[in-house]
C-alpha positions in Angstrom: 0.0 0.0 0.0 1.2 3.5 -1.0 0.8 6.5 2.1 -0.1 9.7 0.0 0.3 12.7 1.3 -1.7 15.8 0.3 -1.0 19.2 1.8 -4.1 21.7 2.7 -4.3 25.2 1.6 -1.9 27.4 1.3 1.1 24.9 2.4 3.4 22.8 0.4 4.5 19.2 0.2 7.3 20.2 2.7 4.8 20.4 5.6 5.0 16.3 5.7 9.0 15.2 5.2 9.2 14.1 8.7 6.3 12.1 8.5 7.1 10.7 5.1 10.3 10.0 6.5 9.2 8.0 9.5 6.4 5.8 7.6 9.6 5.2 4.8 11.4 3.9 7.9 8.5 1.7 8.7 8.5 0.0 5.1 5.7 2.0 3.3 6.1 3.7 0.4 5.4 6.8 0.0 3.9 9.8 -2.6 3.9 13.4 -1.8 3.4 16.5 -4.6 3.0 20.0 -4.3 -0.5 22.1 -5.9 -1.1 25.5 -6.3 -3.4 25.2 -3.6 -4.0 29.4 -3.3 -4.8 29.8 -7.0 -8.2 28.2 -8.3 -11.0 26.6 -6.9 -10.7 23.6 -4.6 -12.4 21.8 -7.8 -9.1 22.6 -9.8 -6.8 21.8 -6.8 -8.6 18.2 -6.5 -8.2 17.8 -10.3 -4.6 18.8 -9.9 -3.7 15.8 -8.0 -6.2 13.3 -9.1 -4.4 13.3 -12.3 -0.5 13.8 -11.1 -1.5 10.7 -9.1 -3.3 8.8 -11.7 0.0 9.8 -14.0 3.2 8.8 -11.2 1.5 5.8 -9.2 0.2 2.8 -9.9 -3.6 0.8 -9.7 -3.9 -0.1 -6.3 -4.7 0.4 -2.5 -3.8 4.2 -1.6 -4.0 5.2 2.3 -4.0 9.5 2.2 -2.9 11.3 5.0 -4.6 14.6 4.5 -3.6 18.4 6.1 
């Protein structure tokens, strides 16, 4: 299973290297991207990384951890 990390508004990808770092040292694998998360909608933001995750990871159980 793949952790996926998605930032809230108006932070970036940064806010979860720790965290990324300690569930890599646990033996998940991990995704993390950045979003213009202060320019468009929220629609355009969820678009955003619906399709930069559809493009970088593959089919399969996802767990999110959400900010």
């Amino acid at each position: 299973m793949i952790v996926v990390f998605i930032h809230g508004l108006g932070r970036t990808d940064r806010c979860f290297r720790r965290l990324e770092r300690a569930a890599r040292a646990a033996g998940h694998q991990t995704w993390r991207a950045s979003y213009p998360s202060m320019r468009g909608t929220m629609a355009e933001s969820a678009e955003h990384v619906y399709h930069r995750m559809c493009a970088e990871l593959p089919p399969g159980p996802k767990m999110a951890v959400t900010h």
